[in-house]
N, C-alpha and C positions, 0 to 999 in steps of 0.2 A: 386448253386444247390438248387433247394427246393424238397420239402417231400409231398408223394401224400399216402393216405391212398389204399388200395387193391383194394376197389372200384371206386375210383376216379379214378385210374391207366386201370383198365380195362373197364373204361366209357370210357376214351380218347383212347385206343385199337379201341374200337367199332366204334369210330368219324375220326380214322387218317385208313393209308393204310397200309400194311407190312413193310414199310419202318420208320411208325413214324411220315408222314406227314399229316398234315388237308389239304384236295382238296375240302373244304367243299362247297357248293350251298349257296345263300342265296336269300331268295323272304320272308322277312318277314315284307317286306314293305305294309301299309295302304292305309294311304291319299295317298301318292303320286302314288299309285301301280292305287287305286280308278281316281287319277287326270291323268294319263299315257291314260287308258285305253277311258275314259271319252273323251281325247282331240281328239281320232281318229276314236269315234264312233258315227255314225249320231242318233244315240239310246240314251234314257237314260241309266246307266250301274247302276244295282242294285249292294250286295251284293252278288248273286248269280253269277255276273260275274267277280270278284275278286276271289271267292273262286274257280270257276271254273279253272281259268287260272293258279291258281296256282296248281291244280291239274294235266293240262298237263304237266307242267313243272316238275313235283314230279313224273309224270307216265314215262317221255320219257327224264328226264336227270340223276336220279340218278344213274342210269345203272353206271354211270361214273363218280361220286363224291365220296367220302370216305362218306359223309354227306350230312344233311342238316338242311339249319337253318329256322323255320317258326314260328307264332305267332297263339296263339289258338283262335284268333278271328276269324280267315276266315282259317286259315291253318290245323288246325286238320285231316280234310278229307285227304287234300293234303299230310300228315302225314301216313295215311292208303293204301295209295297206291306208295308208295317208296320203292324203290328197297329193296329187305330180307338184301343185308349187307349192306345198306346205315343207320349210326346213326343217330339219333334224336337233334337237340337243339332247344330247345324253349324260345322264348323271352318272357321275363318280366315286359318289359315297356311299360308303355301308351306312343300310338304313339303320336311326335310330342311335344310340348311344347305351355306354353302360351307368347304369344308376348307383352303382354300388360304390362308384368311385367318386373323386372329385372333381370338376371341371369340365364334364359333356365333354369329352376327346373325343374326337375326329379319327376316323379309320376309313380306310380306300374298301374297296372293293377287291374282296381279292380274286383271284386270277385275268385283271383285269387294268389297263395302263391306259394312256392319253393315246399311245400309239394306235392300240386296239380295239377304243373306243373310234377312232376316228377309220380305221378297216372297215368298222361296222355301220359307218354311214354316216358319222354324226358330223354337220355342220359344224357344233361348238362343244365344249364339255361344260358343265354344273358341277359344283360343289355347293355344298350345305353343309356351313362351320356355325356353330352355339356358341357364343361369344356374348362374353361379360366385359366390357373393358376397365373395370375396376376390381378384378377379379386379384388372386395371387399373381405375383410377379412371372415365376417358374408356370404355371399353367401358361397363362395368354405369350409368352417365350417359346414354350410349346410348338402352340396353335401359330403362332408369324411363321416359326420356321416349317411346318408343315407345308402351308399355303403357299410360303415361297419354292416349294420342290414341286407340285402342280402347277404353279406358274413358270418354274423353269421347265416342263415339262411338255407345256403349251405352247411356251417359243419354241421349243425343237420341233415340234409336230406344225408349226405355223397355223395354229387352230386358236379361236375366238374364248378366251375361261371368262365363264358367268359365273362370280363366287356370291352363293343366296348368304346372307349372313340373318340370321335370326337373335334377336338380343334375348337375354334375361338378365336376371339378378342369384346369384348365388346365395344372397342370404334372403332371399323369398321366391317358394315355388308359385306362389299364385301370381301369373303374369297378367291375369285378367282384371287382377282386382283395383282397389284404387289407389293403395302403396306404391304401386309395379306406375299405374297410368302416372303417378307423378316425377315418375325415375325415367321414365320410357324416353322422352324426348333426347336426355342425355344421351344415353347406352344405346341409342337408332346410332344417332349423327355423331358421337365419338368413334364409334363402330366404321362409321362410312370413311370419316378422316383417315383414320390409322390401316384403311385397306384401302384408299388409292394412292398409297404411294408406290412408288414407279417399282421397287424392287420384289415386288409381288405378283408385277405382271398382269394384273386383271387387266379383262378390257371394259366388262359391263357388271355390275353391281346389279344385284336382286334384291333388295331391301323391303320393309316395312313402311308403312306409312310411320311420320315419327307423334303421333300418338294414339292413346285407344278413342277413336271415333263414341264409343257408348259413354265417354263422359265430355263431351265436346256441347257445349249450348248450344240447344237446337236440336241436337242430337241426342242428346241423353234423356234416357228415362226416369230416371229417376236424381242421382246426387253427378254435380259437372265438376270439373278437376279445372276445366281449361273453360276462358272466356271464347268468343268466335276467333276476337284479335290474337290471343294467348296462342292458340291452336295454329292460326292464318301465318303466324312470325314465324314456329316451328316447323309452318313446312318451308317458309322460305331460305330459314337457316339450313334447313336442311339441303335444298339444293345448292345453296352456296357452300356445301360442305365439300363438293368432289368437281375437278374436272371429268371425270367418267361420264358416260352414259349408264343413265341409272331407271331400272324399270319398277315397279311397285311389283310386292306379291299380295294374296287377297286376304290368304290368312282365314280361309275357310268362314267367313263374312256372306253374309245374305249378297245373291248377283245386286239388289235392288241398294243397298248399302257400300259397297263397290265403288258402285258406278257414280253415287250421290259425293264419295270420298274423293273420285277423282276430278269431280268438278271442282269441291273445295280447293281441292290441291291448284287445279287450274287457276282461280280466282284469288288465289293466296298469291301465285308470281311462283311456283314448282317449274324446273323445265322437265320433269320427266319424261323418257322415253318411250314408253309404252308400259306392258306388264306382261307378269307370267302368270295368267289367272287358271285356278285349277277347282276348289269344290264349289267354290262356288256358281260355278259353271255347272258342273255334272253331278255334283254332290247327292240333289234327291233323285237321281235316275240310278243310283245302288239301289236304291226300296222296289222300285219293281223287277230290278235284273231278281236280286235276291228273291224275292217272296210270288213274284209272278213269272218267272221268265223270262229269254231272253228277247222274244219278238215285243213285248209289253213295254220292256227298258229300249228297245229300239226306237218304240212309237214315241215314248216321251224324251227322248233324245233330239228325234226330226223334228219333234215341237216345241217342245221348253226347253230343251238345251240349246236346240239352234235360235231361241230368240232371245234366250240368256246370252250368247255370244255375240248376236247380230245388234243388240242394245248396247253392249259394253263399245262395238266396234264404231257406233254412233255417237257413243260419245270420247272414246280414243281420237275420231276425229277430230272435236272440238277442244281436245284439253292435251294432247299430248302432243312435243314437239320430234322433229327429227334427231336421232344420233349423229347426222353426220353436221350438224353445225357444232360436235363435240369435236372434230377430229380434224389433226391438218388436213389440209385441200391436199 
């Protein structure tokens, strides 16, 4: 059980549903939102059409999120026009990382702080740290003490820090492949251990499911890494990995594979909290913003994004439990 101050407590009210769950949106994606849009447009795509897009998606899906999560680079606007009871969470990190070096570093944002994030509306702050937990010593030494100056940062402002932790392996880029799916289980839930403890200040964990579902029996097409059981054990080690409240992310996963993962999860014994689902939600409504427009990306937002979301929210209710059975009374 962890301890949330009054404010904190009624930040994540404002971010979850009556039940206690995060159904939250996320498009707080840059470069890659930028390179999406870029790949399906016979146009150059400025800055004005990142911000834009994120705006229909902020005008015609909150309806039906508990949240959402956006970056005040291009997202602000897209911020202003979100449903009255959809919360706020704004991300903190410079998109992206430098490749040239070693260990995916972590970089804020710059002209930009927890205090100023939270001027700007936001309910809670996001970060997104790459993190190898068998990495060099001096890198992930790093990376702890980074995250403990946003967590110290987040007790002064008395504001809710969601830290998304995304794993890899530094001695292989292919995270998708089947090397990566047999290492994955470790580097999720070593990852989750070594970031709830209490001197980092998180309050809610954004994590990965801890394995890749395309080699899961049943689920795989072709070659499986994990048996059902193999799979079922890992996510439950996993939720006994954190006292936190902890939400899945989708990982840019078909909505239809999603939603199938968080049943498993459910049926394995997972208490997760909800999630912070993002392309797979809006993902193919870039193809007609980009190549048709913006009334065309509209239409299939009111339709297939809002029943992308409304199926996820059907089964959020059957498989995700409340945060606040993580929290003292």
């Amino acid at each position: 059980m962890v301890s949330l101050t009054i404010k904190k407590r009624e930040a994540l009210k404002r971010l979850s549903n009556e039940n206690g769950v995060i159904g939250a949106l996320a498009i707080d994606q840059r470069g890659s939102l930028k390179k999406m849009i870029a790949d399906n447009s016979a146009n150059e795509v400025g800055e004005e059409g990142i911000t834009r897009f994120k705006e229909l998606v902020s005008e015609e899906l909150t309806p039906f999120a508990t949240s959402i999560l956006l970056d005040p680079e291009y997202g602000l606007p897209a911020a202003k026009v979100r449903d009255a009871e959809a919360g706020l969470i704004l991300a903190y990190e410079k998109t992206g990382y430098d490749a040239t070096e070693p260990g995916r570093l972590p970089d804020l944002l710059s002209g930009w702080s927890v205090k100023r994030l939270k001027e700007a509306g936001a309910d809670a702050i996001k970060f997104l740290l790459y993190y190898d937990i068998d990495e060099e010593k001096k890198i992930n030494e790093y990376k702890h003490i980074f995250i403990e100056r946003i967590g110290s940062e987040c007790v002064a402002e008395d504001i809710p820090f969601f830290l998304e932790i995304v794993s890899y392996d530094a001695e292989n880029e292919d995270v998708k492949g089947k090397a990566y799916a047999k290492v994955k289980p470790h580097k999720v839930i070593e990852a989750m251990k070594e970031f709830s403890h209490s001197n980092y200040n998180v309050d809610v964990l954004k994590v990965e499911v801890p394995v890749n579902m395309d080699f899961v029996e049943g689920f795989a097409k072709e070659q499986t890494v994990y048996s059902k059981e193999q799979a079922a054990a890992y996510f439950k080690k996993q939720s006994q990995a954190t006292d936190l409240p902890f939400i899945f992310l989708s990982a840019g996963v078909s909505a239809e594979l999603f939603q199938e993962t968080l049943q498993f999860a459910k049926d394995s014994g997972s208490s997760f909290n909800g999630v912070l689902c993002g392309r797979a939600t809006w993902k193919a409504g870039v193809i007609p913003f980009a190549s048709q427009g913006e009334q065309v990306s509209r239409d299939w937002l009111q339709k297939t994004g809002k029943n992308n979301i409304e199926k996820l929210n059907v089964v959020l209710k059957n498989t995700a439990s409340s945060w606040e059975d993580k929290v003292l009374k």
